[in-house]
PDB file of the backbone (N, CA, C, O) and the ligand in Angstrom, with CONECT records:
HET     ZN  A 101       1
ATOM      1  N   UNK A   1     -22.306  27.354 -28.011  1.00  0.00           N
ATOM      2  CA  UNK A   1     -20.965  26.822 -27.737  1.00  0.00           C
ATOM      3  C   UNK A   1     -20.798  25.436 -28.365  1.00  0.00           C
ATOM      4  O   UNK A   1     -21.599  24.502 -28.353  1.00  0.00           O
ATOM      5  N   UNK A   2     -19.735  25.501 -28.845  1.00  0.00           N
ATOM      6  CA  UNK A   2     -19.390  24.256 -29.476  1.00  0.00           C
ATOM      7  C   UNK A   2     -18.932  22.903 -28.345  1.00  0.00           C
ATOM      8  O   UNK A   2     -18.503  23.183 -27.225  1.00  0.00           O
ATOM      9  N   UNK A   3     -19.079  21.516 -28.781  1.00  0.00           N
ATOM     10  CA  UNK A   3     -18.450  20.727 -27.928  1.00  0.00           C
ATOM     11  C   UNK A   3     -17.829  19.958 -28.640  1.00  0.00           C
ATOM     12  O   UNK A   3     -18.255  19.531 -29.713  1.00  0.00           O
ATOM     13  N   UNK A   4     -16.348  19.578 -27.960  1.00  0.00           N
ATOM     14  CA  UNK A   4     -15.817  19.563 -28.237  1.00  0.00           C
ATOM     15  C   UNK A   4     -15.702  17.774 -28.332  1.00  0.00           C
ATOM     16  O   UNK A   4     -16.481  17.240 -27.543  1.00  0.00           O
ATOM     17  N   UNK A   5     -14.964  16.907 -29.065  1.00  0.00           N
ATOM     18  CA  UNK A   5     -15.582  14.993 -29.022  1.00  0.00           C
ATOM     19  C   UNK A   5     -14.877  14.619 -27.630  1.00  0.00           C
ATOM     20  O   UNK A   5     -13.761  14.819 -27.151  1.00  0.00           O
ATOM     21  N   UNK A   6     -16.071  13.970 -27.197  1.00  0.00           N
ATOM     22  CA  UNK A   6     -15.625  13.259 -25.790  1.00  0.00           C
ATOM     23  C   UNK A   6     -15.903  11.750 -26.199  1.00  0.00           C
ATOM     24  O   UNK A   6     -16.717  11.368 -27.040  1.00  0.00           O
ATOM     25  N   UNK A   7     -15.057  10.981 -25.430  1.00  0.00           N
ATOM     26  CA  UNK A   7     -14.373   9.863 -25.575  1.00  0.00           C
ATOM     27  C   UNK A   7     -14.951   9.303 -24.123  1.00  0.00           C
ATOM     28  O   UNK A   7     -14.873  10.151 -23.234  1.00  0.00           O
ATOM     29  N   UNK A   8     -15.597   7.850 -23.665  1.00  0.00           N
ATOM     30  CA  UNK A   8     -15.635   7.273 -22.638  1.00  0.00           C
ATOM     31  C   UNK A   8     -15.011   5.891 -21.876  1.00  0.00           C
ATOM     32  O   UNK A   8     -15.297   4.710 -22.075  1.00  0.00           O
ATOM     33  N   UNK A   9     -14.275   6.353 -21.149  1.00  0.00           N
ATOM     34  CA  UNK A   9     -13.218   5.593 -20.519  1.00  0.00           C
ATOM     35  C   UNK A   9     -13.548   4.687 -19.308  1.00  0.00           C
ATOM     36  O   UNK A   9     -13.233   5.084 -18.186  1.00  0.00           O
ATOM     37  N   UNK A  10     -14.135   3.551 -19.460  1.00  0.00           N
ATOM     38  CA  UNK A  10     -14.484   2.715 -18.347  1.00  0.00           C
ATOM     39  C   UNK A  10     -13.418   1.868 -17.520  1.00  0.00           C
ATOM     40  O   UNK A  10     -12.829   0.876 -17.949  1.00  0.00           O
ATOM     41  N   UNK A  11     -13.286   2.392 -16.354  1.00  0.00           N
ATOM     42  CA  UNK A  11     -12.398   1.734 -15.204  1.00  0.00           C
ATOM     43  C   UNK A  11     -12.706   0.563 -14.421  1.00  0.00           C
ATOM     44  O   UNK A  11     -13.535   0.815 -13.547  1.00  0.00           O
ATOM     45  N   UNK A  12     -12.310  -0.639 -14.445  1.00  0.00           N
ATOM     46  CA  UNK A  12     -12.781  -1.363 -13.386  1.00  0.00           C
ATOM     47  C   UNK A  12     -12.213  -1.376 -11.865  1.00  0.00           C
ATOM     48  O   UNK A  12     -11.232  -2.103 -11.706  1.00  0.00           O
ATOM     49  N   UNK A  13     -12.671  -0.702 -10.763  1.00  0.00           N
ATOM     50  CA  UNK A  13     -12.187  -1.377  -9.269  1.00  0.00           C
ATOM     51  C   UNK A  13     -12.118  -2.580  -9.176  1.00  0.00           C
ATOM     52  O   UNK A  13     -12.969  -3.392  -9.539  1.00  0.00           O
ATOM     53  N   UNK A  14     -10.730  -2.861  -8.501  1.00  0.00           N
ATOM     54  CA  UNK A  14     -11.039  -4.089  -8.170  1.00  0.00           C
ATOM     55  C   UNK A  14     -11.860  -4.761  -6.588  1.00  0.00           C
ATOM     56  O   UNK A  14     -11.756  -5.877  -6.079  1.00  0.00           O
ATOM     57  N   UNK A  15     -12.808  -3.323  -6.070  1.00  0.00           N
ATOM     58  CA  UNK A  15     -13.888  -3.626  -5.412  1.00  0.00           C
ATOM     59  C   UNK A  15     -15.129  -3.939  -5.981  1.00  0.00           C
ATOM     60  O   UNK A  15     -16.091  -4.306  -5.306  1.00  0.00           O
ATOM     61  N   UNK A  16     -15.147  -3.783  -7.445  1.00  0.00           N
ATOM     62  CA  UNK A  16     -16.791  -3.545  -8.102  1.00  0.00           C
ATOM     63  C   UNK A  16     -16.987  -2.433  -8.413  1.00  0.00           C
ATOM     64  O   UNK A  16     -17.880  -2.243  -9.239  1.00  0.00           O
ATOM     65  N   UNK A  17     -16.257  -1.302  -7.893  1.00  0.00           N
ATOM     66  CA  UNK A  17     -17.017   0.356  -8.390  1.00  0.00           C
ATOM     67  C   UNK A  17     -16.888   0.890  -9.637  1.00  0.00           C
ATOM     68  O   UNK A  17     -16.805   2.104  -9.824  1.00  0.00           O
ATOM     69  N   UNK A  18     -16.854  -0.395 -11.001  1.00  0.00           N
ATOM     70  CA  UNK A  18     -16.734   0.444 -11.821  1.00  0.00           C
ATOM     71  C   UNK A  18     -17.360   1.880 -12.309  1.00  0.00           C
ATOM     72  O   UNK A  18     -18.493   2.285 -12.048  1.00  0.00           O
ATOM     73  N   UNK A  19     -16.506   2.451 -12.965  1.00  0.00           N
ATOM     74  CA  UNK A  19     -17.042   3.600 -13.228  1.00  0.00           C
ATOM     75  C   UNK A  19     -16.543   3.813 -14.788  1.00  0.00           C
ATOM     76  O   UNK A  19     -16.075   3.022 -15.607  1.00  0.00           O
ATOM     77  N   UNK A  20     -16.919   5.570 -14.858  1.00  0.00           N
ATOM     78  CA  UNK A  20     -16.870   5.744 -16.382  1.00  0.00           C
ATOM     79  C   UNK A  20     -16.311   7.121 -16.531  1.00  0.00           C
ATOM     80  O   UNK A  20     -17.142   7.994 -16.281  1.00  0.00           O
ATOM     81  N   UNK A  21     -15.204   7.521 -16.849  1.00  0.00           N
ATOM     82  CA  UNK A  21     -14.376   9.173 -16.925  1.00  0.00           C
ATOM     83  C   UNK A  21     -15.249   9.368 -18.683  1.00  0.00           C
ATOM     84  O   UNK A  21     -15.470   8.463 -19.488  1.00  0.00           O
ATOM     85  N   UNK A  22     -15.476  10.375 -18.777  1.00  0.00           N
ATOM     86  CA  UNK A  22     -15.742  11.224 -20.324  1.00  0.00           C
ATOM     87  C   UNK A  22     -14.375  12.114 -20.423  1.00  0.00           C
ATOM     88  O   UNK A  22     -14.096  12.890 -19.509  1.00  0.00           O
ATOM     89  N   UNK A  23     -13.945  12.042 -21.010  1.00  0.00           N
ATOM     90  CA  UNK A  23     -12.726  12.771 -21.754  1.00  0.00           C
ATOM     91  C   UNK A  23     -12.408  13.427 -23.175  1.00  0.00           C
ATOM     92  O   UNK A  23     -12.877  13.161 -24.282  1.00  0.00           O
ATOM     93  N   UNK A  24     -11.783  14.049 -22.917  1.00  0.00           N
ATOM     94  CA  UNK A  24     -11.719  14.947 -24.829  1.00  0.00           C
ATOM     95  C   UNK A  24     -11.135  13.706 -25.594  1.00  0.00           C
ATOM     96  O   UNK A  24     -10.204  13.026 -25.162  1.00  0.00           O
ATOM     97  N   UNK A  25     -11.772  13.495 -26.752  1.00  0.00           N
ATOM     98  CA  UNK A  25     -11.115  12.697 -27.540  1.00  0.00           C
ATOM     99  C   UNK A  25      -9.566  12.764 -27.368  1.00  0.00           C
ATOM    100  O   UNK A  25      -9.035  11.689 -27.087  1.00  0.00           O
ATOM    101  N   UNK A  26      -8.852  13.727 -27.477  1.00  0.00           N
ATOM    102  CA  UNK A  26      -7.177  13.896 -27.801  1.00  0.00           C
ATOM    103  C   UNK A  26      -6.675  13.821 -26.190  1.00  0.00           C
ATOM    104  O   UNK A  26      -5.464  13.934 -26.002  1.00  0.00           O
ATOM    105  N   UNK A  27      -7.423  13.663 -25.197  1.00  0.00           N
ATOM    106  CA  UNK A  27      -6.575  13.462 -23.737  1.00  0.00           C
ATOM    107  C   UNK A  27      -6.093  12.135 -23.873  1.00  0.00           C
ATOM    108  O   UNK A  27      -6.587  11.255 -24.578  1.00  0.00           O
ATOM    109  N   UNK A  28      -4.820  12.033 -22.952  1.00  0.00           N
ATOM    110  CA  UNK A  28      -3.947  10.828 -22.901  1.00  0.00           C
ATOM    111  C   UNK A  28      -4.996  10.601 -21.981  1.00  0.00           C
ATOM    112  O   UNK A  28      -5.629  11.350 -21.237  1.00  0.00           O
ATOM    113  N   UNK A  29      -5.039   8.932 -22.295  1.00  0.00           N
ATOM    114  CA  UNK A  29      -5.755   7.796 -21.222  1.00  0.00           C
ATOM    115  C   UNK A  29      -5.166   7.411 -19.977  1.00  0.00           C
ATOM    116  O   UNK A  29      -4.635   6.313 -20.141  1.00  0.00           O
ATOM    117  N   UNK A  30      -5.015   7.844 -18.744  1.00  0.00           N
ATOM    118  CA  UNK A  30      -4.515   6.827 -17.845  1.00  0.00           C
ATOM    119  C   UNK A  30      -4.937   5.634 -17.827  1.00  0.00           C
ATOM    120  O   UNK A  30      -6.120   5.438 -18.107  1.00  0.00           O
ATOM    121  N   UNK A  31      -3.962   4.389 -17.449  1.00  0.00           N
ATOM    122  CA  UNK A  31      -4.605   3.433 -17.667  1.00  0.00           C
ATOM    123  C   UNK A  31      -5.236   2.922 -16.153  1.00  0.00           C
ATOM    124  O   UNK A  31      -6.056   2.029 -15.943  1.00  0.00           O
ATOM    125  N   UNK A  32      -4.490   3.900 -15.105  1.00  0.00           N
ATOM    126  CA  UNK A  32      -4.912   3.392 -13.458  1.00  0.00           C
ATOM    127  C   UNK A  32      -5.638   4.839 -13.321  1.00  0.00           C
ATOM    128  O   UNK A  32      -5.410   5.934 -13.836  1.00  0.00           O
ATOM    129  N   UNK A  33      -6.470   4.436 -12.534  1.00  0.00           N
ATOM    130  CA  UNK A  33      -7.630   5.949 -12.107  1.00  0.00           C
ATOM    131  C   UNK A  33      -7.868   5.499 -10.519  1.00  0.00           C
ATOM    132  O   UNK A  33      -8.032   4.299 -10.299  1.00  0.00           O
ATOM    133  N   UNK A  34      -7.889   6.429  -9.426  1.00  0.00           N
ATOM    134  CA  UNK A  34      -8.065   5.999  -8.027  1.00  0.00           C
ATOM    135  C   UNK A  34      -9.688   5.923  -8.162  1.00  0.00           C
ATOM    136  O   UNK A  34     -10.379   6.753  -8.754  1.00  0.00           O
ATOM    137  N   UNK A  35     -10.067   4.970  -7.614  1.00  0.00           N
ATOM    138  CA  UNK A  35     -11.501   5.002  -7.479  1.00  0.00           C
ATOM    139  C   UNK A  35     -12.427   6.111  -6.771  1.00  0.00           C
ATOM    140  O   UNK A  35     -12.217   6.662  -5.690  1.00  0.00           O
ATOM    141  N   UNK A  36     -13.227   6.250  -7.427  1.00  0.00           N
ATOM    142  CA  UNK A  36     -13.668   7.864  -6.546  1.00  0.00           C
ATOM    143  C   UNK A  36     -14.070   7.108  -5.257  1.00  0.00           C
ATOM    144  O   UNK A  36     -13.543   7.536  -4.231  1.00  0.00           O
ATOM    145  N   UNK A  37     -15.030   5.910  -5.114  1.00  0.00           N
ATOM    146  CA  UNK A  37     -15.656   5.196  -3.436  1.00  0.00           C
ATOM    147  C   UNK A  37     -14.667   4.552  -2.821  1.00  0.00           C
ATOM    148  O   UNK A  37     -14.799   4.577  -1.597  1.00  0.00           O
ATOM    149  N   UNK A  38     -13.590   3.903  -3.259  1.00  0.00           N
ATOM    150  CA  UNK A  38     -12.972   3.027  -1.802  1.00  0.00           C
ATOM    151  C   UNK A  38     -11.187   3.597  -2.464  1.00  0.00           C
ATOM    152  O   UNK A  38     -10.191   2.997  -2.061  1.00  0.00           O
ATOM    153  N   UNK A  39     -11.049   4.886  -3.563  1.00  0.00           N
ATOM    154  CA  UNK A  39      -9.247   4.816  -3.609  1.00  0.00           C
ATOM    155  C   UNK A  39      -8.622   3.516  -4.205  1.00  0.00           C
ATOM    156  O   UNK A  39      -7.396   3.504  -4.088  1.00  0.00           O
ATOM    157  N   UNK A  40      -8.969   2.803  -4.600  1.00  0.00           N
ATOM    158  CA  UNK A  40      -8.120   1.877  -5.021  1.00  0.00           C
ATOM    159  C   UNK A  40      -7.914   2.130  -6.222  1.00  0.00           C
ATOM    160  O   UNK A  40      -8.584   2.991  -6.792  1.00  0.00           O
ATOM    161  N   UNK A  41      -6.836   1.355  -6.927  1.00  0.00           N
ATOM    162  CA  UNK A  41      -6.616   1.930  -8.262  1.00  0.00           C
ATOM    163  C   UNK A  41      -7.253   0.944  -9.238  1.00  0.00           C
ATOM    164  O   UNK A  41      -6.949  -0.244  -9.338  1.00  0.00           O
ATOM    165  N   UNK A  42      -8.529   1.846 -10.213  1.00  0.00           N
ATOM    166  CA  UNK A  42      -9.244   1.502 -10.581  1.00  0.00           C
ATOM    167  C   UNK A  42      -7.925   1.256 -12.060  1.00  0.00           C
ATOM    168  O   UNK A  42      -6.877   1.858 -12.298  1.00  0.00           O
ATOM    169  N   UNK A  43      -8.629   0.100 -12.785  1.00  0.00           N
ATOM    170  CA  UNK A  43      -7.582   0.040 -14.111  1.00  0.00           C
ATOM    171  C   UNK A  43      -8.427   0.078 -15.214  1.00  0.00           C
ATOM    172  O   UNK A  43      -9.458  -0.543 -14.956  1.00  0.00           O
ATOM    173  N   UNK A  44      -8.420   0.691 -16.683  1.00  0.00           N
ATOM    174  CA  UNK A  44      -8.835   0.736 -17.544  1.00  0.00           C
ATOM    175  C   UNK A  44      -9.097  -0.811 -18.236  1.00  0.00           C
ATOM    176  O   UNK A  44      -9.942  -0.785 -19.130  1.00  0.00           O
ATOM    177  N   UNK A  45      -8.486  -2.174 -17.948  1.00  0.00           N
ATOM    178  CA  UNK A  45      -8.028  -3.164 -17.931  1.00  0.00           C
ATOM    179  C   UNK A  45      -8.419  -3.974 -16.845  1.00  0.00           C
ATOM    180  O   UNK A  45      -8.008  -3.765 -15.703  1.00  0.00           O
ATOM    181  N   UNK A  46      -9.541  -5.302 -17.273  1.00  0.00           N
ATOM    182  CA  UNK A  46     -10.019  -5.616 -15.868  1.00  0.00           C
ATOM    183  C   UNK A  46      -8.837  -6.661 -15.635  1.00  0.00           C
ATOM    184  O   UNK A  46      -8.305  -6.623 -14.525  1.00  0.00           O
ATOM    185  N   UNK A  47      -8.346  -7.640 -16.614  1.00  0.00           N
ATOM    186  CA  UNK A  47      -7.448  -9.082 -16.541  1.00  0.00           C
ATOM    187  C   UNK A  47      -6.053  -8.133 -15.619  1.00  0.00           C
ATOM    188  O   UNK A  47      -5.226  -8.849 -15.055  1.00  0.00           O
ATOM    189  N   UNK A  48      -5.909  -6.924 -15.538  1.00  0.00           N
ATOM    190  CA  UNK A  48      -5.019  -6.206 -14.935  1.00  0.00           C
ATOM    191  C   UNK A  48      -4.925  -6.106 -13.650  1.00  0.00           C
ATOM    192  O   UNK A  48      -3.840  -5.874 -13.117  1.00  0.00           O
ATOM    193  N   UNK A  49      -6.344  -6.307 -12.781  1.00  0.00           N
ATOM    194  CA  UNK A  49      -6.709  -6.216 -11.699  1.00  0.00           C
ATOM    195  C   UNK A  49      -6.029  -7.356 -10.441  1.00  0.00           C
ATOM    196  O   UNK A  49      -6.339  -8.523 -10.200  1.00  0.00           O
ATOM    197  N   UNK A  50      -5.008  -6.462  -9.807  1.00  0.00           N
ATOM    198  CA  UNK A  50      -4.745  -7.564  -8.644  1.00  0.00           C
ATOM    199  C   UNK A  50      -5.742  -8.086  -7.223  1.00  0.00           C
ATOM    200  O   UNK A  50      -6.958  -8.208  -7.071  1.00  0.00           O
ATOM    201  N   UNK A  51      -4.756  -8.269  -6.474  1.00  0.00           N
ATOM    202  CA  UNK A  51      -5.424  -8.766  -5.105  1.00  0.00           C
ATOM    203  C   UNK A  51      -5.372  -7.658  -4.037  1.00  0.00           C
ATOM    204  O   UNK A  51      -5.465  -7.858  -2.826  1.00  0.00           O
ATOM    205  N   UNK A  52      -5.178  -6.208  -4.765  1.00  0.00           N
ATOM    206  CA  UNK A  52      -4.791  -5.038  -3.564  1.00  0.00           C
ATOM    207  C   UNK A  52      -6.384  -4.993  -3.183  1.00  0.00           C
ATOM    208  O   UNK A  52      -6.503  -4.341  -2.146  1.00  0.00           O
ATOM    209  N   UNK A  53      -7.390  -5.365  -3.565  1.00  0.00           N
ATOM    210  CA  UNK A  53      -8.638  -4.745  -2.749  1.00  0.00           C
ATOM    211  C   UNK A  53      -8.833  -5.667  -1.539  1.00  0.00           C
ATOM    212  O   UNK A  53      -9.756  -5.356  -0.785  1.00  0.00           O
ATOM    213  N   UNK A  54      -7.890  -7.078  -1.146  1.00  0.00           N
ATOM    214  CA  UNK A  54      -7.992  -7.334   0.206  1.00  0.00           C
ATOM    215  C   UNK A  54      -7.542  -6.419   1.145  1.00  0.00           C
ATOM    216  O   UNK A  54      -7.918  -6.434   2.317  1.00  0.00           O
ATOM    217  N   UNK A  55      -6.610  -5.480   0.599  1.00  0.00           N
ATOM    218  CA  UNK A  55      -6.178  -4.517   1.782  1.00  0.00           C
ATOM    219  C   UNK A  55      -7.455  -3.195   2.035  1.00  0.00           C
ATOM    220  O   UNK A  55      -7.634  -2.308   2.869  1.00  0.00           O
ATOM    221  N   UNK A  56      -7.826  -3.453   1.376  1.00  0.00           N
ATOM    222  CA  UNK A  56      -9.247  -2.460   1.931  1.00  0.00           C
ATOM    223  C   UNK A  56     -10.406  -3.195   2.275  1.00  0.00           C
ATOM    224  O   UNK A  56     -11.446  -2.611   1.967  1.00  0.00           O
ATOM    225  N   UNK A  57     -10.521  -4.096   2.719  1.00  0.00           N
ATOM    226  CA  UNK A  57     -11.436  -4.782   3.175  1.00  0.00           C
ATOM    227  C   UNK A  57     -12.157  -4.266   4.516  1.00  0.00           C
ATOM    228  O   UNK A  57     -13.313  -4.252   4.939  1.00  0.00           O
ATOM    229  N   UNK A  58     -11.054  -3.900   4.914  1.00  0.00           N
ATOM    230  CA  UNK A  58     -11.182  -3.455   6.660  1.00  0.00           C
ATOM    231  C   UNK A  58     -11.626  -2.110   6.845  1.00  0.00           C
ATOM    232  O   UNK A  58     -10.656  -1.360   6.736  1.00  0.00           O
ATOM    233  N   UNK A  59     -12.292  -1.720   6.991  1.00  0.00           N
ATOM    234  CA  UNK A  59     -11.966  -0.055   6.353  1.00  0.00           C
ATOM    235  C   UNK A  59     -12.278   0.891   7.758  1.00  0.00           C
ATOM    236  O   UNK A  59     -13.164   0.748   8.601  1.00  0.00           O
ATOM    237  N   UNK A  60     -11.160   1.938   7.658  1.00  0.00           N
ATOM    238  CA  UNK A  60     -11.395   2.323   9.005  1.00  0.00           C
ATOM    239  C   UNK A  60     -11.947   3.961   8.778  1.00  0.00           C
ATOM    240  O   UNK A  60     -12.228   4.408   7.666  1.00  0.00           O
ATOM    241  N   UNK A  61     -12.023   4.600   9.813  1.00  0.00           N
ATOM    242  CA  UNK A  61     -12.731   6.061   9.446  1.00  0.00           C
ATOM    243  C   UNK A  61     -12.323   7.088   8.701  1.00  0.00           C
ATOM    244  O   UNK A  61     -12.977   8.019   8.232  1.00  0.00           O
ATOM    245  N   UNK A  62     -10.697   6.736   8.600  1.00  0.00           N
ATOM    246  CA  UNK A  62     -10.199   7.611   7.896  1.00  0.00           C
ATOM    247  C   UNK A  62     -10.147   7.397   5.997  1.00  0.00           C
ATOM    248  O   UNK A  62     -10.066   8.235   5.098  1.00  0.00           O
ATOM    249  N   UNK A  63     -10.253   5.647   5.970  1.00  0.00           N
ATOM    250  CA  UNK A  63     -11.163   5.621   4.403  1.00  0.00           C
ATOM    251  C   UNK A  63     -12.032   5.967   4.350  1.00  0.00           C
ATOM    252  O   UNK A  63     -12.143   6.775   3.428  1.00  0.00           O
ATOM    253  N   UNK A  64     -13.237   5.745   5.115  1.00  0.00           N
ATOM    254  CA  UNK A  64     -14.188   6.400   4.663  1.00  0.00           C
ATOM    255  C   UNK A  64     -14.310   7.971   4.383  1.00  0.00           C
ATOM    256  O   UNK A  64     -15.033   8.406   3.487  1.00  0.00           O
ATOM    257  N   UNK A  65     -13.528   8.804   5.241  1.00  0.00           N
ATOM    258  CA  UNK A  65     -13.421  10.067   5.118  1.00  0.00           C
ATOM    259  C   UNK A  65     -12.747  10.318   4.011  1.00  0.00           C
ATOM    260  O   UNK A  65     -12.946  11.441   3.546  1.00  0.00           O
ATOM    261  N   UNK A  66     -11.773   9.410   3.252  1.00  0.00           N
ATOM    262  CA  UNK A  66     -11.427   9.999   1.897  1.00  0.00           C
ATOM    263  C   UNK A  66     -12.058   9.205   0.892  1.00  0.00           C
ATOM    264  O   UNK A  66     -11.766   9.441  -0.281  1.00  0.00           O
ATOM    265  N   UNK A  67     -13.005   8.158   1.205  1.00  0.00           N
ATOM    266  CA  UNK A  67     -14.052   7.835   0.384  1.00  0.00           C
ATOM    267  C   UNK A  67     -14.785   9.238  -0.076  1.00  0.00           C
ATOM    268  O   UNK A  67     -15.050   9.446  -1.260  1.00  0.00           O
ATOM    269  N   UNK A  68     -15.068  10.118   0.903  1.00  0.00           N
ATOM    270  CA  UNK A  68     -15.993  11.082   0.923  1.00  0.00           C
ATOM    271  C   UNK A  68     -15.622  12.150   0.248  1.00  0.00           C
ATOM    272  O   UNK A  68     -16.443  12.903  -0.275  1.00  0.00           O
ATOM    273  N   UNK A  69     -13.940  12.377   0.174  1.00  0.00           N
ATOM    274  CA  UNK A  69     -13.357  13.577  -0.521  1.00  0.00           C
ATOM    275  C   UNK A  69     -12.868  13.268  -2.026  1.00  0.00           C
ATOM    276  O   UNK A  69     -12.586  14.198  -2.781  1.00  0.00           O
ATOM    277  N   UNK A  70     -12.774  11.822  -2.460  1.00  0.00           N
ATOM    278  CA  UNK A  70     -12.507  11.150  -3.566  1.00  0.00           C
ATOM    279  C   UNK A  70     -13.395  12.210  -4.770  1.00  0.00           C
ATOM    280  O   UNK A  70     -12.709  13.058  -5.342  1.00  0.00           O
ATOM    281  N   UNK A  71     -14.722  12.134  -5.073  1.00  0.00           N
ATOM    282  CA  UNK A  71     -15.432  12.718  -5.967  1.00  0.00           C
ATOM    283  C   UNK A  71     -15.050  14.062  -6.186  1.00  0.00           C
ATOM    284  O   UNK A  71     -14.510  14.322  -7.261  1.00  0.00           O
ATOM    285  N   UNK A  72     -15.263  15.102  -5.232  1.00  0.00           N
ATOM    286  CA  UNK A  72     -15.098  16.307  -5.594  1.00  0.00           C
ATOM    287  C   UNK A  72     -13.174  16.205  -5.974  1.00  0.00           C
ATOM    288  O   UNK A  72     -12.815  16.724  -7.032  1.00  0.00           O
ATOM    289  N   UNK A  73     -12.601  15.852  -5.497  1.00  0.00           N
ATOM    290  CA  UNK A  73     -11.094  15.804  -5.769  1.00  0.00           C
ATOM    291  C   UNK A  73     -10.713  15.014  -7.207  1.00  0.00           C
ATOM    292  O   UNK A  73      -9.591  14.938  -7.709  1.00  0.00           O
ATOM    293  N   UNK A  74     -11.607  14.610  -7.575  1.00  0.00           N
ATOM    294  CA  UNK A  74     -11.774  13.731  -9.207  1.00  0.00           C
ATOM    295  C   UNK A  74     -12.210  14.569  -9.909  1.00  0.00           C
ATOM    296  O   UNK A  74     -11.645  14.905 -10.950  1.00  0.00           O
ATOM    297  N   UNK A  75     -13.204  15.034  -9.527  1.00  0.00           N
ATOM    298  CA  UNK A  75     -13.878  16.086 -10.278  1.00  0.00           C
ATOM    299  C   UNK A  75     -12.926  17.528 -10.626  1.00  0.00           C
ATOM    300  O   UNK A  75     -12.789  18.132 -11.690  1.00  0.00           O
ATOM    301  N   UNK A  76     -12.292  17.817  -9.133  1.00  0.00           N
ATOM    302  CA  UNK A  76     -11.442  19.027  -9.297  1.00  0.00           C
ATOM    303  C   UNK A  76     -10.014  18.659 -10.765  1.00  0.00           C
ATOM    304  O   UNK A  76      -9.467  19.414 -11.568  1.00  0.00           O
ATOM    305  N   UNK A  77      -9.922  17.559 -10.570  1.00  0.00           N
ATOM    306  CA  UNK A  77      -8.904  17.199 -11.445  1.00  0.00           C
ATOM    307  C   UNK A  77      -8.756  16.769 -12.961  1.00  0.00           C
ATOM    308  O   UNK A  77      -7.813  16.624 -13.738  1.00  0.00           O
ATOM    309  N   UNK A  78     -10.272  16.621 -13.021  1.00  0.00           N
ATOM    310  CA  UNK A  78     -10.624  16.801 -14.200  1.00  0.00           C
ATOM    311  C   UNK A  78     -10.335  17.927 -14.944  1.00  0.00           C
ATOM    312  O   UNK A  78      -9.632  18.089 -15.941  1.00  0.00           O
ATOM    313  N   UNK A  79     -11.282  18.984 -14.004  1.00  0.00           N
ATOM    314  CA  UNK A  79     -11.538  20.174 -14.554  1.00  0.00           C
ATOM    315  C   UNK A  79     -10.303  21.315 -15.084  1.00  0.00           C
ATOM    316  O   UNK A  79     -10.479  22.284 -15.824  1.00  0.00           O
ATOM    317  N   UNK A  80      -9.060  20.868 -14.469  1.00  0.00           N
ATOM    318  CA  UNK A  80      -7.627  21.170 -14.169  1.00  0.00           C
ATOM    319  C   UNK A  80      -7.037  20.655 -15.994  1.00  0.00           C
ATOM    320  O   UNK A  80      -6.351  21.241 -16.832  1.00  0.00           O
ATOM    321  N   UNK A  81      -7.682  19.398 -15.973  1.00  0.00           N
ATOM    322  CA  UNK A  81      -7.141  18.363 -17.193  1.00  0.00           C
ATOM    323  C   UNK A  81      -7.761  19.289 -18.014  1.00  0.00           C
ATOM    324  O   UNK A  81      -6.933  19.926 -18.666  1.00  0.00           O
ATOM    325  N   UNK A  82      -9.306  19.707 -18.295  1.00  0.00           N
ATOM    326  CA  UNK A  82      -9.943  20.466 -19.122  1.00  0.00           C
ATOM    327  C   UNK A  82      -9.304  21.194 -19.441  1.00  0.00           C
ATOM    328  O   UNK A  82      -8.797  20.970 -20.541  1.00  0.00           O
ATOM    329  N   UNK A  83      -8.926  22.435 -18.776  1.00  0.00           N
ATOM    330  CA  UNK A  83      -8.457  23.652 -18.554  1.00  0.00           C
ATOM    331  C   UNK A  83      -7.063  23.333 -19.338  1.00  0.00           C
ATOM    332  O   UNK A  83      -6.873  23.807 -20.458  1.00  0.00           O
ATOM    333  N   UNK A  84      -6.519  22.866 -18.974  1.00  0.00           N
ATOM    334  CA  UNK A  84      -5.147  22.535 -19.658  1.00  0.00           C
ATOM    335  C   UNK A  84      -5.542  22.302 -20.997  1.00  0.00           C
ATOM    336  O   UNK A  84      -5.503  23.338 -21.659  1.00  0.00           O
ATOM    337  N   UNK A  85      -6.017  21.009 -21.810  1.00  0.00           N
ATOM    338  CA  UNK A  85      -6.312  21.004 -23.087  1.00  0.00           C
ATOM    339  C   UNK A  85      -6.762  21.803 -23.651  1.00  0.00           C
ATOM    340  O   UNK A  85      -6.250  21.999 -24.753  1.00  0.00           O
ATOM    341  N   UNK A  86      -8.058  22.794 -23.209  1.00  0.00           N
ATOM    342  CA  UNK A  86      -9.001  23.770 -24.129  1.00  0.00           C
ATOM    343  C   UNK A  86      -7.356  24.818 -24.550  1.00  0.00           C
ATOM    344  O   UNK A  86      -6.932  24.938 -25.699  1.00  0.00           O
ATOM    345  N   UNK A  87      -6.677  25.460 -23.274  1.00  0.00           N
ATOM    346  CA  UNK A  87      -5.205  26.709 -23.334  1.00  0.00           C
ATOM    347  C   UNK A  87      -4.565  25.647 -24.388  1.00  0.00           C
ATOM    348  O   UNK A  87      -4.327  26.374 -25.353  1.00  0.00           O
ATOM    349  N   UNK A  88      -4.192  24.459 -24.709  1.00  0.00           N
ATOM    350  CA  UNK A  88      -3.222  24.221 -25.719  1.00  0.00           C
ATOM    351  C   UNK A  88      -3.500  24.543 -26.958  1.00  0.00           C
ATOM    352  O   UNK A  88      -2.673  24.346 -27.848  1.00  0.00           O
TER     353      UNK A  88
HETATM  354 ZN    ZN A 101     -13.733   1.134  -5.552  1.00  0.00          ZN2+
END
């Protein structure tokens, strides 16, 4: 099987969680990505980064519980993004 060029897209949280999306070369970039650990909107752009991660400072059970569903729901949405580009 062939692969196809992937492209790597580093997000900064403005908690620290950066992370890193792999993408098909030809996918549009978002430039905001929800953080897969705390939901905040991670930005492709760190000088972009506001003061919204004081509002998660506090964190109550129900962040953490979508701390917990963040990954597989990133992941599912990827795979959605895949699926779409390979059919075009
Ligand atoms: Zn985060």
């Amino acid at each position: 099987m062939e692969m196809a060029p992937r492209k790597r897209v580093e997000y900064y949280c403005p908690n620290g969680h950066d992370f890193v999306l792999t993408l098909l070369l030809e996918a549009e970039v978002s430039e905001v990505w929800d953080c897969p650990r705390c939901s905040a909107p991670a930005r492709t752009n760190p000088a972009q980064l506001t003061n919204q991660a004081d509002n998660t400072r506090n964190r109550t059970p129900w962040d953490m519980l979508r701390e917990r569903r963040g990954i597989p729901e990133l992941e599912q949405l990827l795979r959605e993004q895949l699926k779409e580009l390979r059919a075009a």
